[in-house]
mmCIF file as gemmi writes it, N, C-alpha and C atoms, coordinates in Angstrom:
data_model
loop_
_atom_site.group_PDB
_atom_site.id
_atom_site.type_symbol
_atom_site.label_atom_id
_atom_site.label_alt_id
_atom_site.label_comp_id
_atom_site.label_asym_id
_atom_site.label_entity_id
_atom_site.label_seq_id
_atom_site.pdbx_PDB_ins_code
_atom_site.Cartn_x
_atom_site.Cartn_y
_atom_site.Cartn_z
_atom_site.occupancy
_atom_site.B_iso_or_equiv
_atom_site.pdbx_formal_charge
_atom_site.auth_seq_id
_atom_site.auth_asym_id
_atom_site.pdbx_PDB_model_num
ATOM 1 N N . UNK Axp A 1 ? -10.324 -12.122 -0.825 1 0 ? 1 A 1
ATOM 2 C CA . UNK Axp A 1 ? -9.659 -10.933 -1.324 1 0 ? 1 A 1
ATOM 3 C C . UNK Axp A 1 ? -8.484 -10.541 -0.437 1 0 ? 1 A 1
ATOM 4 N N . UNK Axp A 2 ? -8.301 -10.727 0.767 1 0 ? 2 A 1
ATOM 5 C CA . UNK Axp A 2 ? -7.238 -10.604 2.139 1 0 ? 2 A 1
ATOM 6 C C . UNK Axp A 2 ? -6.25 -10.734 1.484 1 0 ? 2 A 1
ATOM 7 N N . UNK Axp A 3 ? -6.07 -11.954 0.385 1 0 ? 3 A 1
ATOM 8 C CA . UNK Axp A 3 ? -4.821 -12.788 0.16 1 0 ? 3 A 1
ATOM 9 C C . UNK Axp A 3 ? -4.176 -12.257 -0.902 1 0 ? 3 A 1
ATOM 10 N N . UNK Axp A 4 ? -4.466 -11.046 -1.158 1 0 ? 4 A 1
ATOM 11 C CA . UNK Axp A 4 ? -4 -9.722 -2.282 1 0 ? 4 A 1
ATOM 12 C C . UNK Axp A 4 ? -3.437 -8.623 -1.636 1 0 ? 4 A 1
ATOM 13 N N . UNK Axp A 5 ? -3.573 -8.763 -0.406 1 0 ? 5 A 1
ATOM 14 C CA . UNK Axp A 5 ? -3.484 -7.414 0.274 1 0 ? 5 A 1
ATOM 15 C C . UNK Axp A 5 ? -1.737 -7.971 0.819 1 0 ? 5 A 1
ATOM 16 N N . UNK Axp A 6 ? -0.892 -6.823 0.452 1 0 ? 6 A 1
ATOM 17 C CA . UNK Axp A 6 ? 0.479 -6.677 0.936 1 0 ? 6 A 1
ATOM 18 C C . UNK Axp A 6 ? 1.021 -5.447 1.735 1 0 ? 6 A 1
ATOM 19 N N . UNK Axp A 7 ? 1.779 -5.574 2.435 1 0 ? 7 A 1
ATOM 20 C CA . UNK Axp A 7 ? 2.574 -4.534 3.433 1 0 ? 7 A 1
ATOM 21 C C . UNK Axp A 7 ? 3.919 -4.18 2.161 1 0 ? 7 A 1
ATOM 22 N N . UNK Axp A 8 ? 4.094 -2.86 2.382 1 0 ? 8 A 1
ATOM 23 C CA . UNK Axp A 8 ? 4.376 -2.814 1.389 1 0 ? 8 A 1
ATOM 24 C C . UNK Axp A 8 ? 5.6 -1.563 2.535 1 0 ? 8 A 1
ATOM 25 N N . UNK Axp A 9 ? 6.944 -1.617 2.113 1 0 ? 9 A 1
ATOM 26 C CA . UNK Axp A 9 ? 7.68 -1.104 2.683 1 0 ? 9 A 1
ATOM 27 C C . UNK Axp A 9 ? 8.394 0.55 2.044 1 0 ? 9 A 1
ATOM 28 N N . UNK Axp A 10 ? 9.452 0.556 1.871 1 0 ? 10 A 1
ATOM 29 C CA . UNK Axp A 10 ? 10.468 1.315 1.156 1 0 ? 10 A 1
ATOM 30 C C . UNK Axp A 10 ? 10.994 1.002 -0.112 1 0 ? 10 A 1
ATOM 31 N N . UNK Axp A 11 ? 11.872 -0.476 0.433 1 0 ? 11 A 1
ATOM 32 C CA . UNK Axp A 11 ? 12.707 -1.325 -0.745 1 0 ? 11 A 1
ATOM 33 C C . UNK Axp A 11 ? 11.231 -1.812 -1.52 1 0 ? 11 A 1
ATOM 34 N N . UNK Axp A 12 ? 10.201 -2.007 -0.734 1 0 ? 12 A 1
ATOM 35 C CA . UNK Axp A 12 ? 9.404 -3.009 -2.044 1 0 ? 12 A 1
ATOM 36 C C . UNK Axp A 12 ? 7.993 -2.099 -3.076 1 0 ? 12 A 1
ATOM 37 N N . UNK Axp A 13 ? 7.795 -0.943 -2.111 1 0 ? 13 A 1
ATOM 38 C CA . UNK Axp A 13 ? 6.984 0.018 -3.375 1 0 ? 13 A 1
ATOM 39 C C . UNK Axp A 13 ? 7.462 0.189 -4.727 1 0 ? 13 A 1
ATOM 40 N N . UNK Axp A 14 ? 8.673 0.467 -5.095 1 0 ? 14 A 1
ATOM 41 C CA . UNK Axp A 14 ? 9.072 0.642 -6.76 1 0 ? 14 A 1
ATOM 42 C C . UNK Axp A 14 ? 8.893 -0.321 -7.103 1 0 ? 14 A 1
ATOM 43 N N . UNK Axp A 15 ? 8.99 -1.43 -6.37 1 0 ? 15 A 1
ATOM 44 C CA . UNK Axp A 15 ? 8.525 -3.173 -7.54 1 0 ? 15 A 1
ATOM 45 C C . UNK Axp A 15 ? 6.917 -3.435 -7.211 1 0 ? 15 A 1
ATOM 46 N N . UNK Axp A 16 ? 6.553 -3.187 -6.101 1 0 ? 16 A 1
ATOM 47 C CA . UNK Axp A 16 ? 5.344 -3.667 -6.023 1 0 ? 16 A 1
ATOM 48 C C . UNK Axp A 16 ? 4.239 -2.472 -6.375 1 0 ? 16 A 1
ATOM 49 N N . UNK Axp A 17 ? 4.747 -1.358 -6.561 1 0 ? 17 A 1
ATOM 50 C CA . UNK Axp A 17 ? 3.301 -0.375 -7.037 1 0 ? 17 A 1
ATOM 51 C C . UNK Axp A 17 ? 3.93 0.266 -8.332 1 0 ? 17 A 1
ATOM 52 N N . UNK Axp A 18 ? 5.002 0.593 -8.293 1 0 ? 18 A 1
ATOM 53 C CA . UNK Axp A 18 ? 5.44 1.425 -9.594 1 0 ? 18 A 1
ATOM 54 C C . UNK Axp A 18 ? 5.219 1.075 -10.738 1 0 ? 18 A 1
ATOM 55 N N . UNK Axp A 19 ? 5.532 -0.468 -10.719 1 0 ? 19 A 1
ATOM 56 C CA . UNK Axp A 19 ? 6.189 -1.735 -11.842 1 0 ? 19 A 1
ATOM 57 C C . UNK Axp A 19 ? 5.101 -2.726 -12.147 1 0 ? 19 A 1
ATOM 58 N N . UNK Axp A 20 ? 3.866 -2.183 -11.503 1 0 ? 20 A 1
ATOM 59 C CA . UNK Axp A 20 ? 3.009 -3.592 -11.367 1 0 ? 20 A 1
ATOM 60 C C . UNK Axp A 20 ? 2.076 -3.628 -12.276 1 0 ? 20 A 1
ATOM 61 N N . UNK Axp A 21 ? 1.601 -4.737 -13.216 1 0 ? 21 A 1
ATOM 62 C CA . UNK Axp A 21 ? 0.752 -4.22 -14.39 1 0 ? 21 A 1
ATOM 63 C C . UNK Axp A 21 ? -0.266 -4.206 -13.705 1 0 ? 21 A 1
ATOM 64 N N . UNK Axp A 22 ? -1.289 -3.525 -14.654 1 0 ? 22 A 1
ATOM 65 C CA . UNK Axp A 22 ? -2.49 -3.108 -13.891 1 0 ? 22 A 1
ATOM 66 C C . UNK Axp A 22 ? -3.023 -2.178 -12.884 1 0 ? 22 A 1
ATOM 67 N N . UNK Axp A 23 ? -3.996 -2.463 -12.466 1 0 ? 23 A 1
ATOM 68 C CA . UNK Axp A 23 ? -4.558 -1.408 -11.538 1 0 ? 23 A 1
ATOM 69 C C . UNK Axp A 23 ? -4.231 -1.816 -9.721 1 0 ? 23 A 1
ATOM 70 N N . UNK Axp A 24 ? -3.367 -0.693 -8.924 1 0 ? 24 A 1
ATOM 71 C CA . UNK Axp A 24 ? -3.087 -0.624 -7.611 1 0 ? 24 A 1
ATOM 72 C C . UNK Axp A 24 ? -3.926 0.345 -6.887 1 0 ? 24 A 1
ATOM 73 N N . UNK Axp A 25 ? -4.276 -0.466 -6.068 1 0 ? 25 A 1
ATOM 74 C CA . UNK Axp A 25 ? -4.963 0.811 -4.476 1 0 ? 25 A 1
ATOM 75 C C . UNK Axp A 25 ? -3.933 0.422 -3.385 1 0 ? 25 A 1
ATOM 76 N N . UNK Axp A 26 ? -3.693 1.665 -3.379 1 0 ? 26 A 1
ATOM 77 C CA . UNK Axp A 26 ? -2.653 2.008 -2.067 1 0 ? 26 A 1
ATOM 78 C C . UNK Axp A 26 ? -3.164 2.788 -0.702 1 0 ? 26 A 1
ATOM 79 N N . UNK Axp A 27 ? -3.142 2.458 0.154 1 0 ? 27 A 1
ATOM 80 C CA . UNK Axp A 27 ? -4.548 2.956 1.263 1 0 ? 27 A 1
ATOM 81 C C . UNK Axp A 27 ? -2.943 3.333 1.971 1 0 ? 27 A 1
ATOM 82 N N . UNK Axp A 28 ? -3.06 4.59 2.507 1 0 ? 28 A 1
ATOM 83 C CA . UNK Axp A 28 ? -1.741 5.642 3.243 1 0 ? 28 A 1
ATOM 84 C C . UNK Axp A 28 ? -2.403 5.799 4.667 1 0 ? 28 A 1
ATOM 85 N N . UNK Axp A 29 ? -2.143 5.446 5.337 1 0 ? 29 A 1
ATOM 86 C CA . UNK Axp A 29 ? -2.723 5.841 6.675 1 0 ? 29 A 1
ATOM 87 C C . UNK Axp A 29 ? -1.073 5.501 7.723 1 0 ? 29 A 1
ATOM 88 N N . UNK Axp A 30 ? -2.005 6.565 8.992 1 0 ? 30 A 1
ATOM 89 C CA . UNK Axp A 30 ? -0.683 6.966 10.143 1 0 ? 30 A 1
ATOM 90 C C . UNK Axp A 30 ? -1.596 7 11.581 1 0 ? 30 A 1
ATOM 91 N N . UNK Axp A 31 ? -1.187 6.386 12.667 1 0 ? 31 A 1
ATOM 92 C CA . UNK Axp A 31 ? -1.706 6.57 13.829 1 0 ? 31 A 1
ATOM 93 C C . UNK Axp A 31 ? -1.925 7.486 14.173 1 0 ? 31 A 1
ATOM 94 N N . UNK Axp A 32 ? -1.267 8.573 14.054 1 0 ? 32 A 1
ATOM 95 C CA . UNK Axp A 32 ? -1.566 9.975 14.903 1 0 ? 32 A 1
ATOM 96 C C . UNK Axp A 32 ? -2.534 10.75 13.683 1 0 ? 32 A 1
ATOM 97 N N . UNK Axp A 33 ? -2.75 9.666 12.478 1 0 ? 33 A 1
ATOM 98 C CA . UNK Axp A 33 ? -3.909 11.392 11.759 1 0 ? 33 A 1
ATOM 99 C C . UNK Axp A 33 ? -5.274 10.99 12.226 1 0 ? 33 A 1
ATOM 100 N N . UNK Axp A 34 ? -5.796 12.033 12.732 1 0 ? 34 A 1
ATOM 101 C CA . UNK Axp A 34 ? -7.153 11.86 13.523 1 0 ? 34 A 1
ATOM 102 C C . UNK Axp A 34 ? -7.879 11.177 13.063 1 0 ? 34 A 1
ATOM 103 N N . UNK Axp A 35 ? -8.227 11.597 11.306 1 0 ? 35 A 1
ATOM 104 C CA . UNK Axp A 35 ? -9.166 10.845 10.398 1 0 ? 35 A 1
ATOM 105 C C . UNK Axp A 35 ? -9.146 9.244 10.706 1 0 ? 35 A 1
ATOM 106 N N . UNK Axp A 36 ? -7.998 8.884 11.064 1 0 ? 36 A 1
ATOM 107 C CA . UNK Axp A 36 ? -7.847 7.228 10.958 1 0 ? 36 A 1
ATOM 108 C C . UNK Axp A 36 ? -8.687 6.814 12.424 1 0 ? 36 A 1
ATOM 109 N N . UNK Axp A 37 ? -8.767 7.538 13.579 1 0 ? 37 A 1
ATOM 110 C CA . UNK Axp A 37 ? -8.311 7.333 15.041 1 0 ? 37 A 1
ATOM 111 C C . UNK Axp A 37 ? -10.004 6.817 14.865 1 0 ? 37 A 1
């Protein structure tokens, strides 16, 4: 399943999540939010 998983930038979210048929999980995480730490 790894080999599905993409980094996904600025330029490439409107093609890769906006535009994409089907169903996307987008996981949002940031170093400094505690929840992640």
């Amino acid at each position: 399943m790894s080999d599905k998983i993409i980094h996904l930038t600025d330029d490439s979210f409107d093609t890769d999540v906006l535009k994409a048929d089907g169903a996307i999980l987008v996981d949002f995480w940031a170093e400094w939010c505690g929840r992640v730490k």
